[in-house]
N, C-alpha and C positions, 0 to 999 in steps of 0.2 A: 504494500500500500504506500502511496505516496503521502507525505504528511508536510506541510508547513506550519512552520511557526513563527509568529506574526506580532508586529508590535511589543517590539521588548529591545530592551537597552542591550546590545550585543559585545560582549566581553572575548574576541575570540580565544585568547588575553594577547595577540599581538597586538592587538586594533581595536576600538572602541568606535562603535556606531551606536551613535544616541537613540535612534529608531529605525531598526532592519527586520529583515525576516533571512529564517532560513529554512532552503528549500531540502527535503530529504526524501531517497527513493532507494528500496530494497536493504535497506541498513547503513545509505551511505550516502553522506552531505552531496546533492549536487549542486546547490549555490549559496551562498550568505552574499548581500546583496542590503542596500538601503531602502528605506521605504517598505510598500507592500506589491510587489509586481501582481500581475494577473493570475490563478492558476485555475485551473477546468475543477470542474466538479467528481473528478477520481482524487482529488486530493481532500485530505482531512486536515482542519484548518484545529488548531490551538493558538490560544489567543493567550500571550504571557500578560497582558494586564499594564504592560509598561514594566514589568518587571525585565529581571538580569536573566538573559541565556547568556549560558557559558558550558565551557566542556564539562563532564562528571570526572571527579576527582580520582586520582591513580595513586595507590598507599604504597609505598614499597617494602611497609615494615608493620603485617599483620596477622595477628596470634589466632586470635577469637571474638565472641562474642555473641550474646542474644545467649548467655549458656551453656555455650558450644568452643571449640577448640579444631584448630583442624590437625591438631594431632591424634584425634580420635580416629582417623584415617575411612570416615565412612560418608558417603554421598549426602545422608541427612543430616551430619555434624556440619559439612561443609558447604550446604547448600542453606544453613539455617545462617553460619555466620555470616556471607555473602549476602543475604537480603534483611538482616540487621545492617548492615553497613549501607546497603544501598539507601535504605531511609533517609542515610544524612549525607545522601549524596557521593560516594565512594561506587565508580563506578567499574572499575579493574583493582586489581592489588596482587601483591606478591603474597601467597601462603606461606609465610613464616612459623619455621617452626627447629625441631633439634633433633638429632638421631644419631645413631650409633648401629654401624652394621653387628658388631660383639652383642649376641645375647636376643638379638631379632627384634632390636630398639629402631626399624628402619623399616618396617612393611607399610604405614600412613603413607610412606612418599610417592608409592606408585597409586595410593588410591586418589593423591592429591596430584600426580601426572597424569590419571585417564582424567579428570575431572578437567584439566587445565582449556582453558577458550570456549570453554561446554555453557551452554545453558544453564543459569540453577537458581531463574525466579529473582533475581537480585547481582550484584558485582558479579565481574566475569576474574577467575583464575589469569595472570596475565604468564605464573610461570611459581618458583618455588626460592626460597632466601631461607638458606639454611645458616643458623647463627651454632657452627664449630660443625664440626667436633674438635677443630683442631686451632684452643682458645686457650687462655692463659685463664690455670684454676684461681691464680690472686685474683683476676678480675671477671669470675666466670658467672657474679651478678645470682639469680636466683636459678642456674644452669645446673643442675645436679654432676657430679663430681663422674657418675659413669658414664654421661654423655660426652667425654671430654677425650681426648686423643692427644701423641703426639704424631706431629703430621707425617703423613703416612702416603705415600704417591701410591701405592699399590691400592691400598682404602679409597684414596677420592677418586682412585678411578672406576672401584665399584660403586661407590657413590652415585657417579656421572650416569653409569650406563643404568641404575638403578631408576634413576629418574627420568632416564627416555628423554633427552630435549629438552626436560622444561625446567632444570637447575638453572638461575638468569642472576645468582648473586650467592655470595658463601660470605661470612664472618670470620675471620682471618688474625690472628695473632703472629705478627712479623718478627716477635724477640725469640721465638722458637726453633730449635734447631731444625733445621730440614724444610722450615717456610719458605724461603725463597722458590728451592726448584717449585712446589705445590702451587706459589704464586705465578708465577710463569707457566704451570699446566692449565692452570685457571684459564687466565688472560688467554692463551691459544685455543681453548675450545670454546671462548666466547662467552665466558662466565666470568661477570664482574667478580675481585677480590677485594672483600671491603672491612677496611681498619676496625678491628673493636673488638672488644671484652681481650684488652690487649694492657700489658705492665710492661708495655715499650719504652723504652729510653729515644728523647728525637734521631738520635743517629740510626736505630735500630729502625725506626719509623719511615725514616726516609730512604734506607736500600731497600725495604718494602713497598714502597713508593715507587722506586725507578727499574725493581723489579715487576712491576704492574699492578700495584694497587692503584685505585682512581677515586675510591668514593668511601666515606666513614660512616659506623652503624651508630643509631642515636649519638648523634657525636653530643662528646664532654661524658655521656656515662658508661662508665665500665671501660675505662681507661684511662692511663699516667694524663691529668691536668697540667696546666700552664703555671711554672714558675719561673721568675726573670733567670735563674741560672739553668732549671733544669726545667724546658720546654716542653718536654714529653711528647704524645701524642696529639694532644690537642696543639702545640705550638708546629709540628710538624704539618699539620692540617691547614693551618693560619697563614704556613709558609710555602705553600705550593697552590696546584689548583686543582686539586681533591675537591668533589661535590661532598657534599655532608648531609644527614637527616636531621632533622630536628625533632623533638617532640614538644610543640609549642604548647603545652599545656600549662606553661609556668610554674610546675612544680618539680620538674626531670631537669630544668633548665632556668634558673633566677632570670628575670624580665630583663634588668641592666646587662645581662649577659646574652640576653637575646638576641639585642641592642647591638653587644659588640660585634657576635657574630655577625649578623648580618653587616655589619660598616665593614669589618674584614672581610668575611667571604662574596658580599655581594652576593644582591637576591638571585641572579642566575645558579650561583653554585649552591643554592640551599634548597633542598627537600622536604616539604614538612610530611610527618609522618604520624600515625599514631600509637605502634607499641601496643596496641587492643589486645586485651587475653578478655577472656570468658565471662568476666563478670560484669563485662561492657553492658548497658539498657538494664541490668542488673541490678534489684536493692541490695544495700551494704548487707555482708555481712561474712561468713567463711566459708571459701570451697576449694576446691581440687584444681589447682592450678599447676603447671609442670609437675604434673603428677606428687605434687606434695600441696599441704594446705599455704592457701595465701589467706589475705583478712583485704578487706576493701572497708574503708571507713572516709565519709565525706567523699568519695568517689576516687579515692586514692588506694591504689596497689599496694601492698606490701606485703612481705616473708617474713621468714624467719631472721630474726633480729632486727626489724624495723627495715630489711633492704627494698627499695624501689622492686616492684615485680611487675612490667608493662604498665597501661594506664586504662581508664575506660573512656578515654579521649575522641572522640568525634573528627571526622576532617573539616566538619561546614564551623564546626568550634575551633581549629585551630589556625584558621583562614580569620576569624572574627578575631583572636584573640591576637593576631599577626597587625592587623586592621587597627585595631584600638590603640597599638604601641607608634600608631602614627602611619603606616606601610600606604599607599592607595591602596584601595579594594581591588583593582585589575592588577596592580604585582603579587598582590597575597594571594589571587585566584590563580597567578602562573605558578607560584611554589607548590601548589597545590594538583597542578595538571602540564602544564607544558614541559617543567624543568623535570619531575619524575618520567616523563615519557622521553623527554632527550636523552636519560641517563640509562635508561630502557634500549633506548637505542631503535624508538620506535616513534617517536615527534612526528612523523610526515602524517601519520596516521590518526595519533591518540594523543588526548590531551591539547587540542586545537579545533576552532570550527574555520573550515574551508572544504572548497572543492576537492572531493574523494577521500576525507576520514573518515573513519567512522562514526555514527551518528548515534554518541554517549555524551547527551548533552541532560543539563540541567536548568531549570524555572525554581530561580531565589530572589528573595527580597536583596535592598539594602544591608540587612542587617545578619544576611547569610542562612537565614533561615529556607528552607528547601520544600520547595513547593508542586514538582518535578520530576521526578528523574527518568529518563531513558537510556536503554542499553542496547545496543546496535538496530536505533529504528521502532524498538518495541518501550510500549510504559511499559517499566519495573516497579513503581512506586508513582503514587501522588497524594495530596490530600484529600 
């Protein structure tokens, strides 16, 4: 079916049209365009109100949520937190998640490879972000101790083939012996290596760096911080051009510090992300999280000894909360979809409205609240 969508402030986020429409047929933009041009009556006309189109948000960095986990490695676990996320406008994401082929800690990853580009009522699978197994235990955050490796090229290459294609990111600790070569097999079969839950020294950081790392997981947590003598991983981050995730919920990451990031990295090279486990849409209270108890109190994660454990952080929330520290609302909307799809290595298509992406676009207020969503052409969600 052909569908336009008419009368709405259009954010492609390259380009701002005050009042456009965009034209859509069989899943896929054929024009965005000013005004309201002619269309026949095989088209289904929406009418955004004067509201914001823009593209649906792409997570690079997601657990769970609605209850669910996509570590539970089953189509209803997986198909339940993708249409909790669609809600708030998240319209692709990376299944993030941890495994360990020792002990048969690693069967979820092929149910979350057939799952991948698939239909499931809400976000599409865009591919899999494995955070370790091969991590630094000082910084290994709420990771359980057996999910953890040292790096191993024979392992990630079972890894690799474990997940059929759709491995698109791994977590990466660059102060460990045998990192490098693992980096450099990374990078040649087209899987980002990315800095984190890492007790790197910056020198250690940055031959990890120019042996192909390119982009850091929630960066600043679960990793050596910025001191004027000892830089770490965060000042090696500062000092190249590494993308970075953010988890802009203000509490993974102090505001002033959000501040700096971005003055440093520049809003191209920052990603915001949300870190979601299970208890996301979730009243407070305690569950089974990385397969140990976590506690969510005020909407905030934590483990055992008070550590950070994910967030239940929204993307249409961390675009507003991006918004509020002063950002314009169309760069907080590119952090949010253009910059995770260039780092994807997938921009010409997703995370932009123009002629021949695809058509995962969203109808939001001002105020980011989501009113909308569509996922290649089809409602996923509206009010």
């Amino acid at each position: 079916m052909k569908t336009a969508i008419i009368n709405g402030r259009i954010i492609t986020p390259l380009e701002e049209i005050e009042s456009g429409t965009v034209l859509i047929d069989n899943g896929k933009i054929t024009a965005v365009v000013r005004g309201r041009p002619r269309t026949g009556r095989d088209f289904k006309v929406i009418d955004a109100g004067g509201k914001i189109a823009c593209p649906g948000f792409i997570d690079l960095h997601l657990q769970g949520g609605g209850g669910s986990d996509v570590i539970e490695g089953t189509p209803e676990a997986i198909c339940r937190v993708a249409r909790t996320h669609a809600r708030y406008g998240t319209t692709l994401f990376l299944a993030t998640t941890i495994a360990r082929l020792k002990g048969g800690r690693a069967c979820h990853l092929k149910a979350i490879a057939e799952m991948t580009g698939k239909e499931t009522g809400g976000a599409r699978i865009a591919g899999i972000h494995l955070e370790g197994p091969f991590i630094s235990p000082v910084k290994k955050g709420m990771i359980r101790g057996d999910y953890i490796a040292k790096p191993d090229i024979t392992e990630l290459g079972k890894i690799i083939k474990l997940c059929n294609g759709t491995l698109k990111m791994m977590t990466v600790a660059p102060e460990l012996k045998g990192s490098l070569p693992l980096i450099k097999r990374l990078r040649a079969e087209g899987i980002i290596p990315s800095l984190g839950h890492t007790d790197t020294s910056y020198e250690e950081a940055i031959a990890g760096i120019k042996a192909g790392i390119s982009h850091a997981t929630h960066f600043c947590n679960a990793m050596t911080g910025l001191h004027h003598r000892l830089p770490g991983a965060v000042g090696a981050c500062f000092d190249t051009d590494v993308s970075v995730q953010l988890i802009a919920d203000m509490v993974h990451v102090h505001p002033a510090v959000v501040r700096l990031i971005l003055k440093v990295k520049g809003l191209d090279r920052v990603a915001l992300i949300t870190d979601a486990v299970l208890p996301l849409d979730m009243p407070d209270g305690v569950y089974d999280g990385y397969r140990q108890k976590i506690t969510v109190k005020n909407g905030v994660v934590r483990g055992v000894g008070g550590v950070l454990a994910g967030s239940t952080l929204t993307l249409d929330r961390a675009v507003r909360n991006i918004n509020a520290l002063g950002v314009p609302l169309a760069d907080a909307i590119k952090m949010a979809t253009f910059i995770p799809a260039r780092i994807l290595g997938i921009g010409n298509r997703k995370g932009i409205l123009k002629k021949g992406a695809d058509a995962d676009i969203l109808i939001i207020d001002r105020k980011v609240s989501v009113s909308m969503v569509m996922v290649g052409g089809k409602i996923a969600w509206k009010t």
